[in-house]
N, C-alpha and C positions, 0 to 999 in steps of 0.2 A: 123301569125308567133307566135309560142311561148314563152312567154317573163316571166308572171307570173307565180306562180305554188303556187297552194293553198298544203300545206304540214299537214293529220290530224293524229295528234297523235307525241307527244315528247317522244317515249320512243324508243328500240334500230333502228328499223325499218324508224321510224321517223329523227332521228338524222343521221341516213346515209344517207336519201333522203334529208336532207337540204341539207349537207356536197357535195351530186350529184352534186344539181343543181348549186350551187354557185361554183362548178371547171367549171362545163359550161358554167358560163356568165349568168345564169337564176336569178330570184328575188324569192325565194320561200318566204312563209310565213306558221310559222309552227303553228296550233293551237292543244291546249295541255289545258285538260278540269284543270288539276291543275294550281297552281301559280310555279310549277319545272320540270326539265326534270325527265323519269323516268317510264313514262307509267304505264306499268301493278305494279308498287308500290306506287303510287301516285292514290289516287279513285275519287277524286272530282271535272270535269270540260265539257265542251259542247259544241259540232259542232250539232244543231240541224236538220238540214238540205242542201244537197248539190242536185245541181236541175240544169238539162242545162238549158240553156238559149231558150229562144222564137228563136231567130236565127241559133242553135246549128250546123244543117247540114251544114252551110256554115262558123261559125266560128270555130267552135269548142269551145265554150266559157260554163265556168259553174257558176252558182250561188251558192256561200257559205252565209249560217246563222248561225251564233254562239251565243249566248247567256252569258253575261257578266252582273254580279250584276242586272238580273231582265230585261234587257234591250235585244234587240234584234239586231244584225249589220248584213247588207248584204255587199258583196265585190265581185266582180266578176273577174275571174278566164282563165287563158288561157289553164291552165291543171288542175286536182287534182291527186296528188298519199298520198292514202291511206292508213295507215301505223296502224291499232290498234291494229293488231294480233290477235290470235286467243285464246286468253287467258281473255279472257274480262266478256263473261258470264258463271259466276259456271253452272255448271251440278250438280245438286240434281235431282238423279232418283230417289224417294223415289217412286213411282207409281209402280216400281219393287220389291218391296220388302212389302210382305203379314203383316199386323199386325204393322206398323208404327204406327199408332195414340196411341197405347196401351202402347208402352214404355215411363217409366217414365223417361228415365233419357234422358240426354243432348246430343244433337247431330247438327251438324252445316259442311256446306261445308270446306273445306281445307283453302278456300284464307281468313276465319276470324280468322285462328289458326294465332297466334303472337309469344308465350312463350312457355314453357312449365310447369314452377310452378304452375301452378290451379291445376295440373292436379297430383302433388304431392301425392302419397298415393292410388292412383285409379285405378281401372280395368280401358281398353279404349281399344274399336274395333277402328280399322284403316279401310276402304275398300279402293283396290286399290291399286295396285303393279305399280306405275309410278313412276317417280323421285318424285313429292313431296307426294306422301304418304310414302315411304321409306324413305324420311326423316325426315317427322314427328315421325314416327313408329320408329327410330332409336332415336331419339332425346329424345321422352317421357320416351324411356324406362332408360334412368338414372336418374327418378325421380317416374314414374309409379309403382304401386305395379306389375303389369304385362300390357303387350301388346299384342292384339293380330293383326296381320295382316291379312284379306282376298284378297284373289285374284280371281277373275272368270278363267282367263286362263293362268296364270303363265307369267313368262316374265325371259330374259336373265337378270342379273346382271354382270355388269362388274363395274372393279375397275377403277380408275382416273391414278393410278400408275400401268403400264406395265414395260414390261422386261428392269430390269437394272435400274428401277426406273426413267424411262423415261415417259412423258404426253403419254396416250395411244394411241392418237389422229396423235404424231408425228411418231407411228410406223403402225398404220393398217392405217390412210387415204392415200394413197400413188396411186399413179398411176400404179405400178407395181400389187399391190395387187387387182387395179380395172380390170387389163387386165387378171390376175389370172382370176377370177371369172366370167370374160366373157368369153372367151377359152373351160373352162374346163365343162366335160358334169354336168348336174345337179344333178344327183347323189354323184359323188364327190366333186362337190362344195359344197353340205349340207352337205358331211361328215365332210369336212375341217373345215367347219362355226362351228358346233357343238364342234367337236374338240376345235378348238378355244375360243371358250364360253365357254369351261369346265376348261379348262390348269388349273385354279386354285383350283376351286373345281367341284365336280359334283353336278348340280342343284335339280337333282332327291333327292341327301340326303337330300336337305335344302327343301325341297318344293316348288321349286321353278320353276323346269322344265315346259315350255311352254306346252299349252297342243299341238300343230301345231309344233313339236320340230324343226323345221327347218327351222320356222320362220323368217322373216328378218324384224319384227318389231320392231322401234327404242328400242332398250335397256333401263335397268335403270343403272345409275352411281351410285355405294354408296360405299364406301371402306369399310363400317363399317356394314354393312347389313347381313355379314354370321357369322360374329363372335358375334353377337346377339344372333341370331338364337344359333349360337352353345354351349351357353351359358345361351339360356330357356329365356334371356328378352324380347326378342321379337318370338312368336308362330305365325306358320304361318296356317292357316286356308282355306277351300275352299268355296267359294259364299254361302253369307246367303238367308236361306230359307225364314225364317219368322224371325221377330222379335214377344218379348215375354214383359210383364211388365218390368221385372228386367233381362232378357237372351235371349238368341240367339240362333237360330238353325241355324246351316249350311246345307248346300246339302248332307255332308256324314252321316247326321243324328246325330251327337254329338252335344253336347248343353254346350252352354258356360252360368252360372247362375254370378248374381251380375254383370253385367257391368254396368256400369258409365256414358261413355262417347264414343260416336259413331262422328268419322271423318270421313266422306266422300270424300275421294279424288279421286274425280269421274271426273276430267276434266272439258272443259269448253266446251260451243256450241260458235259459229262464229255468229254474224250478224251485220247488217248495217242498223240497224232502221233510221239513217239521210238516207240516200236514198230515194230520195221520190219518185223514179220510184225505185220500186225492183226488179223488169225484168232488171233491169242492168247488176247485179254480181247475175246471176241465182244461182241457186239453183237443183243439178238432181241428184238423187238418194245420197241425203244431202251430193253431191260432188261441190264444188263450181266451176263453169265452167270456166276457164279462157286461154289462150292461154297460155305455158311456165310457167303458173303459176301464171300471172301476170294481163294480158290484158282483157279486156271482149271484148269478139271478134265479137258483135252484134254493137256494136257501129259505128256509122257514118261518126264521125272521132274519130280517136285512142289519143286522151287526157287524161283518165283515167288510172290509174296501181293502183295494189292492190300487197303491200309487205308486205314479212314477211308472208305469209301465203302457206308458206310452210314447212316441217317437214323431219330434213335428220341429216342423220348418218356426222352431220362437224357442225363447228360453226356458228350461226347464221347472225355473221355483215357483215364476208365478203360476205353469201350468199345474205343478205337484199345491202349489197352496189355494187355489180354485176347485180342484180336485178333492182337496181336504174338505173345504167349506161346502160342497155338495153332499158328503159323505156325512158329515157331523148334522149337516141336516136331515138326511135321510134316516143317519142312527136318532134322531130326537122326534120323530115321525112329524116335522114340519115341512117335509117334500115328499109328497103322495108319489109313493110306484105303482105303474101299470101292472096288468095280471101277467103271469111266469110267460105267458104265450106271446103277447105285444112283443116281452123287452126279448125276448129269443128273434122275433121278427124283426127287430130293431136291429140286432145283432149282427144279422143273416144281411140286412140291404147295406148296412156297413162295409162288411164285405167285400161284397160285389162290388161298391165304390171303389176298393182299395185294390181289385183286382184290376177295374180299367184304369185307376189312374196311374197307378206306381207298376202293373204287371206282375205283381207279387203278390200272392195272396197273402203270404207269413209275415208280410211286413209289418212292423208297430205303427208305420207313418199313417199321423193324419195332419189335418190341414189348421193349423195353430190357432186364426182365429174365426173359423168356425167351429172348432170343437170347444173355443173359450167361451162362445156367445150359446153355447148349447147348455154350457153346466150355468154360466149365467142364466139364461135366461130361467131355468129351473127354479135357481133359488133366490131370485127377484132382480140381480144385480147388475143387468145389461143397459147399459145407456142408449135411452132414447134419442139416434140423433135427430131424427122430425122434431121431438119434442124440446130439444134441443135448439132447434134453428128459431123454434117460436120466442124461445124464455132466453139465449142466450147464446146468438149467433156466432161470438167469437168462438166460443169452447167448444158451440156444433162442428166448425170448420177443423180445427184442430184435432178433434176426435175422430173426425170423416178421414183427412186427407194425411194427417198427420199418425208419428208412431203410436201401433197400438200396445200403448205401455200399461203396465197391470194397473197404474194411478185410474185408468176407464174402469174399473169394477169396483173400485172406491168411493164412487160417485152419490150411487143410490144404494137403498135396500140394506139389507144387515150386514152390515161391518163398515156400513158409511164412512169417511173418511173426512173431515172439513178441511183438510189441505189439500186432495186431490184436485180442486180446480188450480189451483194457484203452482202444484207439482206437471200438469199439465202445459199450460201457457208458459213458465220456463225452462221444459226439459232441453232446451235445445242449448241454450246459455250456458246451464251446468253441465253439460257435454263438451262445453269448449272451454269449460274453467278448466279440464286436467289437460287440455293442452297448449293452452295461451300463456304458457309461463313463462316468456320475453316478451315485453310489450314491443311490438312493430307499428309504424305506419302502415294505413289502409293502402290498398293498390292503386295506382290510379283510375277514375274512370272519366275521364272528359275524354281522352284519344277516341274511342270509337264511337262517340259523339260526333265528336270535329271528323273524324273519319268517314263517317256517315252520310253527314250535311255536303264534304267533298264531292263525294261518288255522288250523288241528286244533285249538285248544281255544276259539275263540271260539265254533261251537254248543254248548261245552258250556255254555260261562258265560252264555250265553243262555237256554239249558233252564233253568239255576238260579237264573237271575235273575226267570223268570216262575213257578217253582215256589217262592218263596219272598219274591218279596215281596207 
């Protein structure tokens, strides 16, 4: 039976699986290489090794080694779920790029940038079109003498503020707009996408356009990123060729002379050096093999989960705490696994999704809320909206067409929630209580009324105007 649960990593991922286990009745114990919660912003602490047990087949039991001031503590385990994400090891591909050793100037991965005043008065390449190089890249340029940004294949930019000045998140993650996109043939669904990615600007001007335009690769969030650009602080550039002493060549053959300062926001690689068997969380065409995203399905008994290691268009906590609540089920043997062969096949057609929709097979991206309503539907907690529209038409409509906010998995089934309907029906209000802190007047709206009834009755008054006088 499982009672303990070794819990590695205190940062989002971590903090939801404590949060799991303890609504369960479980004992987690989280180790966290700092002395704070915080994870990937916190650098200095150690689970050096986790290792089943000599009995393992028949208990399911694992050995945790941690390492504390110099010393070593072993503790033994009825489960582990592993929580360090996948943001752990910088990616410096410097190995890609001809003439590295020859540049003078300074150059350094993303996760050592802190500030930006060093960087006061200075040229600085950026590489890297993800969330944090376009933040950096936006950031430096109000103190930088210039900026320049590279990107190898472009990427979508979207804003944080959507229409009406609403979170962008509460108008496209919605269930209506997931059944849009499954329905509709693939042709017009990438017209629609595209569309949608452009409404504000078109990415082709700013340089930004995907070179795979119809990509469904996670976006970058940056509200401030095109008006940079449209404004010469930040230049947007394509994949450097070589580097030079003092300049840079890119692919289109232009050279950029006197740079400074080279930031690499090249991403991170994934791994699990404490594993002291690595045949565990394999490894296959540097896709990490796991069942749902979670499970290693090679295992003897299913004690092990691996969260937070996945990558989708919705927030990360309710996905890592759904992910939890799959796992704590499946550690309590109240969610039946298929045989070692299904969940490999399972794996495999995953895949191949991820290959035609994003063009990348290595990618973490899946699609937020169909992989919500999968772990749902597992382990009971997906809302029936049919059943919904019979028993309680308002909250069906809302759930269908409106955000799908984690409050929908609260509804039914184990971890039920009695406030989730009532969290439902006014999320939209308490979204506008943090920014309606000066009471205004509403806008007018009679003008395009009266404006309306004009434009229809002006040929008439016309007709009668010549008929009559």
């Amino acid at each position: 039976m499982v009672r303990r649960v070794a819990v590695v990593g205190a940062g989002v991922s971590g903090l939801a699986a404590t949060k799991c286990c303890l609504e369960e009745g479980l004992e987690p114990t989280c180790f966290e290489q700092s002395e704070n919660i915080g994870g990937l912003w916190h650098y200095t602490t150690l689970v050096t090794k986790v290792k089943k047990r000599p009995d393992f087949s028949v208990t399911g039991q694992w050995e945790v080694v941690t390492q504390r001031d110099g010393k070593e503590e072993t503790a033994v385990f009825d489960a582990v779920m592993v929580c360090s994400g996948h943001h752990v090891y910088p990616n410096l591909p410097l190995a890609e790029f001809p003439g590295k050793l020859h540049f003078k100037g300074c150059y350094f991965h993303s996760r050592e940038y802190k500030e930006p005043e060093k960087f006061r008065g200075k040229k600085v390449l950026v590489i890297g079109l993800g969330n944090s190089g376009c933040d950096i890249a936006v950031e430096l340029s109000t103190v930088a003498s210039q900026v320049y940004l590279s990107s190898r294949s472009g990427s979508w930019v979207m804003s944080r503020v959507w229409d009406n000045g609403y979170p962008w998140d509460m108008l496209v993650i919605t269930r209506f707009q997931t059944w849009l996109g499954n329905i509709l043939p693939r042709a017009l669904s990438d017209w629609l996408y595209v569309r949608g990615m452009n409404r504000f600007f078109k990415h082709e001007n700013f340089g930004l356009m995907p070179l795979n335009r119809t990509s469904r690769k996670e976006p970058v969030f940056n509200d401030d990123l095109p008006s940079r650009i449209a404004c010469g602080m930040v230049v947007m550039k394509p994949n450097v060729k070589e580097f030079r002493e003092t300049s840079v060549l890119f692919q289109d053959g232009t050279v950029q002379d006197d740079v400074d300062v080279v930031v690499f926001a090249t991403g991170y690689t994934y791994a699990y050096p404490f594993m002291e068997d690595d045949s565990i969380i394999k490894s296959r065409d540097n896709q990490v093999t796991l069942y749902k995203g979670i499970l290693p399905p090679q295992l003897e008994k299913p004690t092990m989960a691996v969260i937070g290691l996945v990558q989708s268009l919705g927030p990360i906590i309710p996905t890592a705490d759904l992910q939890c609540r799959w796992a704590v089920k499946v550690f309590q043997g109240q969610c039946t696994l298929p045989p070692v062969s299904e969940m490999m096949d399972d794996i495999d057609e995953k895949m191949g999704k991820k290959l035609k929709w994003y063009g990348n097979s290595t990618t973490l991206q899946t699609d937020y809320i169909t992989y919500m309503d999968e772990l749902a539907s597992a382990i009971g907690v997906k809302p029936s909206v049919l059943k919904l529209l019979l028993t309680d038409p308002q909250l069906a409509l809302k759930v269908f067409f409106g955000p799908c906010s984690p409050y929908q998995f609260r509804l039914v089934g184990p971890g039920k929630w009695s406030g989730a309907r009532k969290a439902i029906l006014t999320q939209w209000d308490r979204t506008l209580q943090a920014t309606r802190t000066r009471i205004t007047p509403p806008a007018p709206s009679t003008f395009p009324c009266l404006a309306m009834l004009g434009v229809l009755f002006l040929p008439l008054l016309l007709l009668l105007t010549v008929l009559y006088c």
